[in-house]
VMD Tcl script that draws the C-alpha trace (Angstrom):
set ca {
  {32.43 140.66 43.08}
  {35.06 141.56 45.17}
  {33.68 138.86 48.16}
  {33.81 135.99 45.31}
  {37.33 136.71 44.87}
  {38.43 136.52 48.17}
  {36.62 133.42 48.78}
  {38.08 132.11 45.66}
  {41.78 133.77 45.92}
  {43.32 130.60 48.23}
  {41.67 127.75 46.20}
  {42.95 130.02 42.63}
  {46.55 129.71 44.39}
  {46.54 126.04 43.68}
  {48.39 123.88 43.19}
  {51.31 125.48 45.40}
  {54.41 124.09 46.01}
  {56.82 123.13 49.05}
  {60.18 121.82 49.19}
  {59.01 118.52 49.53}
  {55.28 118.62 48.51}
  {52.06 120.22 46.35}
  {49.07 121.27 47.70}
  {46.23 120.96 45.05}
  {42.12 120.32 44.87}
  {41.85 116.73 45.04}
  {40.58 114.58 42.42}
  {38.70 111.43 40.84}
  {41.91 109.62 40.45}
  {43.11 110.21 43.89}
  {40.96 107.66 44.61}
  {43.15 104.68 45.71}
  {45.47 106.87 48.03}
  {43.00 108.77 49.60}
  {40.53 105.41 50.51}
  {44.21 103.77 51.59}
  {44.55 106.17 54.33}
  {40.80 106.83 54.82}
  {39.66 103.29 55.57}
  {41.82 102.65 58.55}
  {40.36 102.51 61.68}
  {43.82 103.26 63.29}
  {43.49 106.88 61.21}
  {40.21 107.34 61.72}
  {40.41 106.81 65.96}
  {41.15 110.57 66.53}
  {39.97 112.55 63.71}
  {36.49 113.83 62.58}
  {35.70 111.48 59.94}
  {34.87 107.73 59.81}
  {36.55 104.91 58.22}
  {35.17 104.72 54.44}
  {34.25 102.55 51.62}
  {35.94 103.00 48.42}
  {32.49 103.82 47.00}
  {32.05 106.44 49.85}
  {35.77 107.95 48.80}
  {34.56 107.78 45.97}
  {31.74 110.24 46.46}
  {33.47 112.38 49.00}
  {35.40 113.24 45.99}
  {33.28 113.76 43.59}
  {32.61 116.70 45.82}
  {35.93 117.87 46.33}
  {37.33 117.66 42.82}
  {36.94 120.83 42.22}
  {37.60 124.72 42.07}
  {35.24 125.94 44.22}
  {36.14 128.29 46.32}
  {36.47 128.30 50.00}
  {32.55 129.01 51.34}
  {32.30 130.59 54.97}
  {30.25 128.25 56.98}
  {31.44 125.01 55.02}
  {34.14 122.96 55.18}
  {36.46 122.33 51.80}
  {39.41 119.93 51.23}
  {42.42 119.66 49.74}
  {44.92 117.71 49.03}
  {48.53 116.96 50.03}
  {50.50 115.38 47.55}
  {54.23 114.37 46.93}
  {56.27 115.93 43.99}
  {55.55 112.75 42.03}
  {51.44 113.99 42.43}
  {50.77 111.08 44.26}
  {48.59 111.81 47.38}
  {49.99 111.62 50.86}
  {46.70 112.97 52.72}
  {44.44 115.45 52.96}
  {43.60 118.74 55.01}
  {40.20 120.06 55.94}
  {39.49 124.21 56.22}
  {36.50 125.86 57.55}
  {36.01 128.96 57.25}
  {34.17 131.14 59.60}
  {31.32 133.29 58.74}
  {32.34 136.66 59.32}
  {35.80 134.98 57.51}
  {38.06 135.84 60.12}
  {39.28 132.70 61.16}
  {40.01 129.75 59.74}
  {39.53 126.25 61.58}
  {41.70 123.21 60.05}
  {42.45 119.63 60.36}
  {44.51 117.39 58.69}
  {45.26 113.56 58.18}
  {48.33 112.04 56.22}
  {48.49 108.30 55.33}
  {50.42 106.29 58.24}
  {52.70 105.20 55.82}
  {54.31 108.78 55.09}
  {53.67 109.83 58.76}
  {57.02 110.90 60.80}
  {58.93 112.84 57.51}
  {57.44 116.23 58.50}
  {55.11 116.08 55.60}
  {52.01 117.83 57.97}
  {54.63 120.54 59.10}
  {55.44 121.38 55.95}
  {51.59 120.62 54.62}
  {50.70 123.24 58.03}
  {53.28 125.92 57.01}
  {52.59 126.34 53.78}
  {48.21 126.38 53.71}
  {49.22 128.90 56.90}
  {50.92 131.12 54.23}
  {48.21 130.83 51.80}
  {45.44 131.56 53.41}
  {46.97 134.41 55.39}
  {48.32 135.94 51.83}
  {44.81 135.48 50.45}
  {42.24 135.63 52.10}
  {41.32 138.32 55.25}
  {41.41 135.24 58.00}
  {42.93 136.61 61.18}
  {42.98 133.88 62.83}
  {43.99 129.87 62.37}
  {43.24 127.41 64.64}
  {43.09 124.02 65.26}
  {42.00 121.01 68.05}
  {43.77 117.95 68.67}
  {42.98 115.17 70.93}
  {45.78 115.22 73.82}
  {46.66 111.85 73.14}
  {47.98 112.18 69.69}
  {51.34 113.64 70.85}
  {52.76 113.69 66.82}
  {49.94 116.04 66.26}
  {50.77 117.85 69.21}
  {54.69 118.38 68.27}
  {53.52 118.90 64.84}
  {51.23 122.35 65.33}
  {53.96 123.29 67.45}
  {56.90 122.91 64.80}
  {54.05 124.56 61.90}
  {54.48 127.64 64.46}
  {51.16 127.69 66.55}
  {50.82 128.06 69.35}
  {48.83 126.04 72.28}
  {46.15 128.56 73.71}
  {44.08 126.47 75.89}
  {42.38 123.27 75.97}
  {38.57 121.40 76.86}
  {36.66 118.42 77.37}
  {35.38 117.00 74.70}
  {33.11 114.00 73.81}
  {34.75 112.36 70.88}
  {33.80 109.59 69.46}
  {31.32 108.66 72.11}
  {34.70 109.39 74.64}
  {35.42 111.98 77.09}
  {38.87 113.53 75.75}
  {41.07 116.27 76.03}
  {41.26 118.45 73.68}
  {44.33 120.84 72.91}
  {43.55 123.92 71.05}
  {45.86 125.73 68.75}
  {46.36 128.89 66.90}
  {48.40 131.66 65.06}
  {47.20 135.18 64.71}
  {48.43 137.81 61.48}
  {50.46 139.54 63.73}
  {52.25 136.75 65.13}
  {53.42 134.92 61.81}
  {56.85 133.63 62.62}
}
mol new
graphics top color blue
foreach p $ca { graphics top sphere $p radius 0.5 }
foreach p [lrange $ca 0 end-1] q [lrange $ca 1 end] { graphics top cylinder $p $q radius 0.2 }
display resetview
């Protein structure tokens, strides 16, 4: 019983609010943003996911829409709206087995990109998920190239801890690895 809770308490803290935005489970009627930012080859270049349908956003969020709480092993999204509820983009968290760290990525529509929305977006699912659940550890990887990613983990307050090679994409990249610790919450 207790377990369930913790996996549950970060996903029961929504929505939260920022200064300028609301974190919250996405839903059905998110639709429209979400495929406007999720269909763009331009967005899609150095993240994890491919460029989508509407009828594949569609079903990615018929599996999102929800309050189910944050599984270790799997990977759960939410969303990133503005105070009028209208969705600016969307962050990814996996959590580890063992639920010591959490691994996250995030995308924000092009159009909203440059306003410190993902700072803020970073800051704020840092303070959640260190408040409720027992993750030690948050990290993240970003492709060396995407330098507004790069200043962006920086400004959230992690810190760069090492980077690899990657295959991306069917590319050989760089990739910069991030992370903040418990102990070294700014």
């Amino acid at each position: 019983m207790v377990r369930a809770r913790q996996e549950n308490a970060m996903i029961a803290h929504l929505p939260h609010r920022t200064g300028r935005l609301l974190l919250r489970t996405l839903r059905l009627s998110d639709v429209d943003a979400f495929h406007g930012y999720r269909s763009r080859e331009d967005v899609a270049r150095l993240q994890g996911w491919s460029p989508m349908t509407r009828e594949q956003a569609l079903d990615f969020l018929r599996g999102e829409a929800t309050d189910a709480p944050l599984l270790p092993g799997t990977w759960r999204q939410i969303g990133i709206a503005a105070p009028d509820d209208v969705l600016v983009g969307d962050i990814g968290i996996h959590l580890s087995a063992d639920r010591r760290v959490a691994e996250f990525g995030l995308s924000i529509d092009p159009r909203r990109q440059g306003q410190g929305l993902g700072t803020e977006a970073v800051r704020a699912l840092v303070s959640l998920l260190l408040r409720h659940t027992p993750v030690a550890t948050i990290v993240a990887a970003t492709d060396a190239r995407n330098l507004s990613c790069l200043r962006m983990l920086d400004k959230a307050g992690l810190r760069m801890t090492g980077e690899r090679t990657a295959v991306f994409k069917g590319e050989t990249c760089t990739e910069r690895l991030f992370a903040i610790e418990r102990d070294d919450r700014r």
